[in-house]
C-alpha positions as CSV (number, residue, x, y, z in Angstrom):
1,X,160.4,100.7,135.0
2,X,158.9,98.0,133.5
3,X,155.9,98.4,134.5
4,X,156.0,102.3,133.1
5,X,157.1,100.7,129.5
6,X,154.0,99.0,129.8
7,X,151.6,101.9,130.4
8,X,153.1,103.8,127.5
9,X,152.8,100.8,125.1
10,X,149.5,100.9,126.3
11,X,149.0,104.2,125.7
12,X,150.9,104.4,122.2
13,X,148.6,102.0,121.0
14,X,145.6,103.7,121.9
15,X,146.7,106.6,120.3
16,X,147.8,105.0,117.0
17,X,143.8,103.2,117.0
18,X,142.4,106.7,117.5
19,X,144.5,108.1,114.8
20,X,144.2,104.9,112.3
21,X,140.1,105.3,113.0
22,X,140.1,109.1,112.4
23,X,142.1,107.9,109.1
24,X,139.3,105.7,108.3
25,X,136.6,108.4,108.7
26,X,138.7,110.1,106.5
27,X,139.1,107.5,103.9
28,X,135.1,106.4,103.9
29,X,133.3,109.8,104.5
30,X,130.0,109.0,104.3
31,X,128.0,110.8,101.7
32,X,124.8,112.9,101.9
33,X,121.7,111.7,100.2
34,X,118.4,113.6,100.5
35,X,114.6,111.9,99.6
36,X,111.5,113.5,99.0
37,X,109.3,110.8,100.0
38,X,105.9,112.5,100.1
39,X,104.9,109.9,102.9
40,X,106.9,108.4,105.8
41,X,106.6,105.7,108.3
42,X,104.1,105.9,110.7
43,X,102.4,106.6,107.8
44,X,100.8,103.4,106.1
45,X,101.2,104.1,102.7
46,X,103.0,101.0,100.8
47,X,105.9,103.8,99.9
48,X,106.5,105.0,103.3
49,X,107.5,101.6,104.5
50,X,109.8,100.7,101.1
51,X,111.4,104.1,102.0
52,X,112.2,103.2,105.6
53,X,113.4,100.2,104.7
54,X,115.5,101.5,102.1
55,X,117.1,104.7,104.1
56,X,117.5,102.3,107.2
57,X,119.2,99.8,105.2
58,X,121.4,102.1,103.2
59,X,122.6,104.3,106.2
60,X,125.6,102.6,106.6
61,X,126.5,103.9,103.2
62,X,125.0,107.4,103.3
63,X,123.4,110.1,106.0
64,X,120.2,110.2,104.9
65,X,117.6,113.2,105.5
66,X,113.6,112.7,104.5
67,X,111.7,115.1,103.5
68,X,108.0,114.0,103.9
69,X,104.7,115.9,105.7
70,X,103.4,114.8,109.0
71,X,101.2,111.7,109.2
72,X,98.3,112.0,106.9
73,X,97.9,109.6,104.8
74,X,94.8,109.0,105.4
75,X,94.0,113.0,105.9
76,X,93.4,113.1,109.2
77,X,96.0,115.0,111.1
78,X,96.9,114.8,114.9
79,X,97.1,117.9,116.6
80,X,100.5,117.7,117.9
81,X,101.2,117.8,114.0
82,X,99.3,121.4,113.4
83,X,101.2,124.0,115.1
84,X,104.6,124.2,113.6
85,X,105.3,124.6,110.5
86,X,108.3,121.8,110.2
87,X,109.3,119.3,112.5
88,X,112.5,117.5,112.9
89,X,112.7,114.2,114.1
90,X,115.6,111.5,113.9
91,X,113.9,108.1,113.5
92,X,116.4,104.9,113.7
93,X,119.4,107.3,112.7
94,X,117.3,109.0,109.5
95,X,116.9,112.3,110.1
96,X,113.4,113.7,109.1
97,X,112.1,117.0,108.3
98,X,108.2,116.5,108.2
99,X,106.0,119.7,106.6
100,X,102.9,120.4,108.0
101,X,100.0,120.0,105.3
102,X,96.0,120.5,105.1
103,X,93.9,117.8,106.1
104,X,92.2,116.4,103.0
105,X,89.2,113.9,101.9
106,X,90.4,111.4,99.4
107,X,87.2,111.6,97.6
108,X,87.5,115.7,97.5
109,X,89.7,116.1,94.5
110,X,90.4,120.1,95.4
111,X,91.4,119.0,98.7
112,X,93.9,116.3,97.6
113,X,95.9,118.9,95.2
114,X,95.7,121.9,98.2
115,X,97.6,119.0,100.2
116,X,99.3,118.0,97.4
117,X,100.7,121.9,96.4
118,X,101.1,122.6,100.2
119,X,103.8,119.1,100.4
120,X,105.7,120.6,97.1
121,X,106.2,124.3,98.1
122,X,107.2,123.2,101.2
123,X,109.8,120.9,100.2
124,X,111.1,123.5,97.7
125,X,112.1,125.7,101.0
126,X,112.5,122.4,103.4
127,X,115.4,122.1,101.2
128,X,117.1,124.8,101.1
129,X,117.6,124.3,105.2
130,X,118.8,120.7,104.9
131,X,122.6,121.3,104.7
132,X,124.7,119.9,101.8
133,X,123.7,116.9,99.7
134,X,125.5,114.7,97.1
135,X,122.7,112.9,95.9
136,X,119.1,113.5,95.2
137,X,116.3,110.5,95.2
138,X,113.1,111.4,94.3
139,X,109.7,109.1,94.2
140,X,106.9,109.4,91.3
141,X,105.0,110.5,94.1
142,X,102.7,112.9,93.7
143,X,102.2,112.2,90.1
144,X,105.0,114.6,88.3
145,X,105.6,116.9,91.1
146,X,108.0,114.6,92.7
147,X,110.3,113.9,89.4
148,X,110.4,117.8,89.5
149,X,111.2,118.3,93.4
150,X,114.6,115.9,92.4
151,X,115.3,118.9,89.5
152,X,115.4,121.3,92.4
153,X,117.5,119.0,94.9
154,X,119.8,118.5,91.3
155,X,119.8,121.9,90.8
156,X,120.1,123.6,94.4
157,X,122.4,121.3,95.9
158,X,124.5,120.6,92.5
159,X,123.6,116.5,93.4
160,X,123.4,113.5,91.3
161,X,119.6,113.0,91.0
162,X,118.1,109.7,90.8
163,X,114.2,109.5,90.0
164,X,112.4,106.4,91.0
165,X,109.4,105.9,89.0
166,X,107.1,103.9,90.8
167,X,104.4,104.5,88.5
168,X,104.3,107.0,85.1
169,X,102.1,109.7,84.9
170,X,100.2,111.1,82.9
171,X,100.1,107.2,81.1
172,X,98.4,106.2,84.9
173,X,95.7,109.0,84.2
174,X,95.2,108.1,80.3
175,X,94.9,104.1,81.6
176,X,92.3,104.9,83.8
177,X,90.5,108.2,82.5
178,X,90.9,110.5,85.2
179,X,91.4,112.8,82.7
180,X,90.8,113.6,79.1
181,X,91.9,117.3,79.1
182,X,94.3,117.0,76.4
183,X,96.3,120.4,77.6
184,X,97.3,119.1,80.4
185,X,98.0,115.2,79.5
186,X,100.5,117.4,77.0
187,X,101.5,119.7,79.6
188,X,102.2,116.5,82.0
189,X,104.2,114.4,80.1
190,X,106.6,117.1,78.9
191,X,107.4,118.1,82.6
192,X,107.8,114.5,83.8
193,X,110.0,113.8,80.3
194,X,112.2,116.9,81.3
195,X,112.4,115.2,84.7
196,X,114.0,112.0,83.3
197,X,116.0,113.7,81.1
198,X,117.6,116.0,84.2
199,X,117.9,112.4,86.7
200,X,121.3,111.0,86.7
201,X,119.5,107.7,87.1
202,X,116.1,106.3,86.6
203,X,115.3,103.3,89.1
204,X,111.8,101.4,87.9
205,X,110.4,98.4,89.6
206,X,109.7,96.3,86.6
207,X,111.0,95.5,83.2
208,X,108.0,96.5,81.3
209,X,108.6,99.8,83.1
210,X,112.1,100.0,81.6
211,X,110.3,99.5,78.4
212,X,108.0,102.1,79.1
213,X,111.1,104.6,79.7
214,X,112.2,103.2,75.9
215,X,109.2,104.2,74.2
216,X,108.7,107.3,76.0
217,X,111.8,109.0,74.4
218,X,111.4,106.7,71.0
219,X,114.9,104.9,71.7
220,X,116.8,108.3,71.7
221,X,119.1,109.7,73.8
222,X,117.0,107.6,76.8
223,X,118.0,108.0,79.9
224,X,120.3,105.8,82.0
225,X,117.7,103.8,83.6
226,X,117.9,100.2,85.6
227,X,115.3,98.2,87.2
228,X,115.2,96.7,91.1
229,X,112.4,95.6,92.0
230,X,110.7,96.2,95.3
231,X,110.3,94.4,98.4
232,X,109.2,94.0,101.4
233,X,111.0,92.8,104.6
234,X,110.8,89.0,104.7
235,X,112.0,88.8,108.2
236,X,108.8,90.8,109.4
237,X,106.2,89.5,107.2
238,X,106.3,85.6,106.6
239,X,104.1,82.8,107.3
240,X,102.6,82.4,110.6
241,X,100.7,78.8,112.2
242,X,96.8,79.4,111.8
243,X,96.6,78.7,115.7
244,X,98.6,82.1,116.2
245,X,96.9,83.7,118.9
246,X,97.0,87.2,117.0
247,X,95.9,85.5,113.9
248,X,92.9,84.0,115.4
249,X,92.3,87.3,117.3
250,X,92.1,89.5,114.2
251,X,89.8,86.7,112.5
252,X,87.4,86.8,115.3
253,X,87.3,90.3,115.2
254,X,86.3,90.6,112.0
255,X,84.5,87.6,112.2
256,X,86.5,85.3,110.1
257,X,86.7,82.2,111.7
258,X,86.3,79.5,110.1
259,X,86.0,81.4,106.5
260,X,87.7,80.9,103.0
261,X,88.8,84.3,102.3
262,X,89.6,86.0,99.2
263,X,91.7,89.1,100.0
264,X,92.0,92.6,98.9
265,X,94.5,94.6,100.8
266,X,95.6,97.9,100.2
267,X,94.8,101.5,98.4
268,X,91.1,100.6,97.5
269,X,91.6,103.7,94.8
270,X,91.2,104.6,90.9
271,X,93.5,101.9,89.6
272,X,92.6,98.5,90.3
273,X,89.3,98.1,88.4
274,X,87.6,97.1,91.6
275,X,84.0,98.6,90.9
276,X,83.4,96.3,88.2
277,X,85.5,93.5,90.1
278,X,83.2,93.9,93.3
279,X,80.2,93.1,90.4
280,X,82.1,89.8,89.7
281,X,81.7,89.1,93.2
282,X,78.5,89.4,93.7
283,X,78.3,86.2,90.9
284,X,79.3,84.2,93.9
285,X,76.2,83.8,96.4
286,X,76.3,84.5,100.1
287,X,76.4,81.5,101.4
288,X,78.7,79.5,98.9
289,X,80.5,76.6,101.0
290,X,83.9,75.3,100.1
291,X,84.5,71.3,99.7
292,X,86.0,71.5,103.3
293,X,82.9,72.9,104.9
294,X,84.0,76.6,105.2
295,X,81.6,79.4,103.9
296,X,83.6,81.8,100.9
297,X,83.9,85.8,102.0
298,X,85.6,88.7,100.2
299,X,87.4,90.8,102.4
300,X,88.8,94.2,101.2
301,X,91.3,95.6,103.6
302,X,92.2,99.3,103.7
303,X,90.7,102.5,102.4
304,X,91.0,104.7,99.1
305,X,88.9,107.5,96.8
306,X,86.2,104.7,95.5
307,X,85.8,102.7,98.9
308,X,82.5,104.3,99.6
309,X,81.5,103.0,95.8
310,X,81.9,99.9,96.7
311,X,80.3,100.2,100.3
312,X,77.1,101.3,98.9
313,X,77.0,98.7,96.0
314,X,77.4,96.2,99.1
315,X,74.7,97.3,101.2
316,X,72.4,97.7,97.6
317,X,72.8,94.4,96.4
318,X,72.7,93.1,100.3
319,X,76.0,91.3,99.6
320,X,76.5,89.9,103.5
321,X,80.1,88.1,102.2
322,X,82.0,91.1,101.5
323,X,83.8,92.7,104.3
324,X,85.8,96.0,104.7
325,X,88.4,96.1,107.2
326,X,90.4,99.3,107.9
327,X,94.2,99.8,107.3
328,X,96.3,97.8,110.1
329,X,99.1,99.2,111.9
330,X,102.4,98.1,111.0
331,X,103.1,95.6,113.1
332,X,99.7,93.9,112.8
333,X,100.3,93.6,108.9
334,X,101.6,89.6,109.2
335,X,98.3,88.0,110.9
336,X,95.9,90.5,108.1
337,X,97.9,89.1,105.1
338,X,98.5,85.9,107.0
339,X,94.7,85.7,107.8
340,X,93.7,85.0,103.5
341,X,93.4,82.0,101.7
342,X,94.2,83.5,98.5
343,X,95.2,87.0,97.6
344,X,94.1,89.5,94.6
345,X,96.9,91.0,92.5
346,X,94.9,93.7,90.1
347,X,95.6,96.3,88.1
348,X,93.2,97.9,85.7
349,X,93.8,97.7,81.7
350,X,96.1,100.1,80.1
351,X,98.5,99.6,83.7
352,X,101.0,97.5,82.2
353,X,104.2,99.0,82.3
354,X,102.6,102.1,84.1
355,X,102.5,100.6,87.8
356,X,103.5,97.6,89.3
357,X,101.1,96.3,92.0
358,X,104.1,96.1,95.2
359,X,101.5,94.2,97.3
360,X,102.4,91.0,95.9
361,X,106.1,91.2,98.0
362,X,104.0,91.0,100.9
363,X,101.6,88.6,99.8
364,X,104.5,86.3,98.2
365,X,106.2,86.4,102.3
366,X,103.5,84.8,103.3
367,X,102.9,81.8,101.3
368,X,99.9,82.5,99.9
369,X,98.4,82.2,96.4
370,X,98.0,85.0,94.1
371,X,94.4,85.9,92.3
372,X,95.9,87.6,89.2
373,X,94.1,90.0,87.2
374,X,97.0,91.6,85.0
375,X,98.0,92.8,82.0
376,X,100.1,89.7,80.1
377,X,103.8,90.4,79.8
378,X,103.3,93.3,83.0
379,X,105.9,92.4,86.2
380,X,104.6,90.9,88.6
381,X,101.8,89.0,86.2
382,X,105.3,87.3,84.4
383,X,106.7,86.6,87.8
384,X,103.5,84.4,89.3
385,X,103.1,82.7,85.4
386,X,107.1,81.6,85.5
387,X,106.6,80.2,88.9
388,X,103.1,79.0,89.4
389,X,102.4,81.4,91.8
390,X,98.3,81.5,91.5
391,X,96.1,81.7,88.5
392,X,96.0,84.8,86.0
393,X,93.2,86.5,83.3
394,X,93.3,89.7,81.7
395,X,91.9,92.8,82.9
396,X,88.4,93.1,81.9
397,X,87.9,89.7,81.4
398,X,85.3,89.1,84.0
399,X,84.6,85.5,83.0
400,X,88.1,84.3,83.2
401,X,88.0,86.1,86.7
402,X,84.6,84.4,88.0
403,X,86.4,81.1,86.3
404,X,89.7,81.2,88.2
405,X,87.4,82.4,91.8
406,X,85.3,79.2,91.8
407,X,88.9,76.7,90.8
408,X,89.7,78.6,94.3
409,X,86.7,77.1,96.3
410,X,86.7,74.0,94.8
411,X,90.6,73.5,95.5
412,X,90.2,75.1,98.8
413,X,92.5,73.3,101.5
414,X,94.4,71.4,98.6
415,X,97.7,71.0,98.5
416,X,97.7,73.0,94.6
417,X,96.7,76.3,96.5
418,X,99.5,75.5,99.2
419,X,102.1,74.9,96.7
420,X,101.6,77.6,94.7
421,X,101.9,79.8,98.1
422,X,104.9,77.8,99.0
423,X,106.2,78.7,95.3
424,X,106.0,82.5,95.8
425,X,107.7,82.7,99.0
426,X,110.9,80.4,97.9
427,X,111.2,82.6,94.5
428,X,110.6,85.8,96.4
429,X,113.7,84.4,99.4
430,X,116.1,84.0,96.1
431,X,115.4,86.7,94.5
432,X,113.2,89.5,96.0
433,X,114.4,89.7,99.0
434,X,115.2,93.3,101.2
435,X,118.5,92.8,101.3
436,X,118.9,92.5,97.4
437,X,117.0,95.0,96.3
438,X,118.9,97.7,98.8
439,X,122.5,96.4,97.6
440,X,121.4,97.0,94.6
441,X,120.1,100.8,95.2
442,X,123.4,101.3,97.3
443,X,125.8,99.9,94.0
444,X,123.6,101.6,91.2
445,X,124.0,105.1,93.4
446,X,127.2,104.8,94.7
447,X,128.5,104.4,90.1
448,X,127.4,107.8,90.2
């Protein structure tokens, strides 16, 4: 008899946890949340891997479904990618709905807006198959059609839409002249306007980005709008020993051992200035040694629209210090950032408050100094100035540039450059870290 009272204790409390935990799922029902992100992991572009990052470390909060095409970020498409139309795929828990799109050439402007059209008409019906959704988040990304794919999620789903402008277009196009066609600058900026005013929420990485958001509707009726800054994951990129045997491997690949290096890594595209920036270079000879016996390079890592531009000006001008190295997977990311001396930061003139360069997160994990070329009073410029994080001059001040290149070499292997390394990482562990910025998303979304 005892031993009877037992086994239906036993059993009585298992059926009082099964019923307090279905209570539970009832109490905490996890919401819905839908992203257009344009581009996904394995992809390489910078937003693919925030985007991860961010629906990973928010799914404890929300189910989360991407909506993104198949790997192409570089336009190149792998056949397994090129029969179906969609493809689902659950990766870590996100759930995944990649479109098929057109291969493209990012110097082909037609065939970037084919691929570009093909990845918004197909997330326009992608979501009406994606089930029910309580929140929209939409990326800047593609320049106005992504603002106005969140409208539709808003408007099909009857969802709380927040828009997070990475970068403001058509101000991005003005800044740079891309484009002077009046029409359509006009046409532009009432669309992406009409997609703030729609959002629930605007989410911008920087504070002169908030201003931008000010200006833009004259201090009116604005938009609710925060800022949280980017990131990147300080537990996968931070500083590795210089006798790493991956480090040294991807050196001596490229031939790198034994080098100062100045570092450019990521979208080599319209933005950054680097055509005139590569003719800054060239000021410093092939050849130039540092005080501590190593010879200076330039390395430029990844691809974009103007990296045959600067290709041919190095082969011209027989420039045998400037390398260019292709995009590296994921996980080989640490040993190329880890692999510089000091890093460039650029934007080109007109950016500030546009875009905010998210490549100094990863160059901040690894303790390196920053080579600043920024607008004053822009983000991540404000950021290295507070701390001491590397030297800074003005877009299109090409002196200042060449001035703040050669204080590099003669400080190389100094405790300054170290510090200043040492500087960025401490401020970005405090402060910029992946875990803050994602609490932050999570509270911001979860007020709406």
């Amino acid at each position: 008899m005892q031993y009877e009272k037992v086994c239906q204790g036993i059993i009585g409390g298992e059926m009082f946890m099964k019923r307090q935990g279905e209570m539970n799922n009832i109490i905490f029902k996890k919401k819905n949340l839908l992203i257009y992100a344009h581009y996904y992991v394995p992809d390489t572009a910078s937003t693919g891997q925030l985007i991860q990052e961010l629906s990973e470390g928010m799914s404890s909060q929300f189910n989360i479904t991407i909506i993104c095409v198949v790997p192409s970020y570089l336009g190149i498409i792998e056949e397994k990618y090129k029969t179906k139309r969609y493809y689902e795929e659950d990766i870590n828990g996100i759930k995944v709905w990649r479109l098929r799109v057109p291969e493209f050439s990012k110097s082909n402007k037609m065939s970037r807006v084919r691929n570009i059209l093909s990845y918004f008409f197909g997330s326009i019906h992608a979501t009406l198959k994606v089930g029910k959704m309580d929140y929209i988040l939409a990326i800047s990304q593609p320049p106005i059609l992504g603002g106005l794919l969140g409208v539709w999620g808003k408007w099909i789903k009857h969802a709380k839409f927040i828009y997070n402008i990475h970068d403001f277009n058509p101000e991005q196009i003005l800044a740079t002249g891309y484009s002077r066609n009046q029409l359509l600058i006009k046409i532009m900026m009432s669309l992406d306007k009409f997609s703030c005013r729609q959002s629930d929420l605007i989410v911008t990485v920087g504070r002169d980005l908030v201003d931008t958001v000010q200006s833009r509707f004259k201090g009116r009726k604005v938009p609710n709008t925060v800022m949280i800054h980017n990131w990147i994951n300080e537990k996968k990129i931070y500083p590795v020993e210089p006798d790493h045997p991956k480090l040294k491997d991807f050196k001596c690949q490229y031939g790198l051992c034994d080098k100062f290096i100045f570092m450019y890594s990521g979208n080599i595209g319209l933005y950054y200035d680097l055509e005139n920036l590569i003719k800054v270079i060239k000021k410093i000879k092939p050849g130039t040694m540092t005080p501590d016996g190593r010879e200076v390079v330039f390395i430029f890592v990844g691809a974009g629209s103007i990296l045959e531009k600067l290709v041919q000006y190095k082969e011209q001008n027989h420039l045998s210090h400037i390398k260019f190295i292709p995009y590296q997977n994921k996980d080989d990311l640490i040993y190329s950032l880890n692999a510089a001396d000091v890093h460039w930061v650029v934007n080109a003139r007109g950016i500030k408050g546009v875009s905010c360069p998210s490549k100094y997160y990863g160059i901040s994990a690894c303790s390196k100094a920053c080579l600043c070329v920024l607008e004053e009073g822009s983000e991540v410029r404000s950021i290295i100035e507070e701390i001491k994080g590397g030297l800074c001059s003005d877009p299109g001040d090409y002196e200042a540039v060449e001035k703040n290149i050669w204080w590099f070499i003669k400080h190389a292997g100094s405790e300054k450059i170290a510090e200043m390394g040492k500087r960025n990482r401490d401020h970005l562990l405090k402060y910029l870290s992946c875990k803050i910025s994602i609490n932050q998303y999570i509270e911001e979304i979860s007020k709406l």
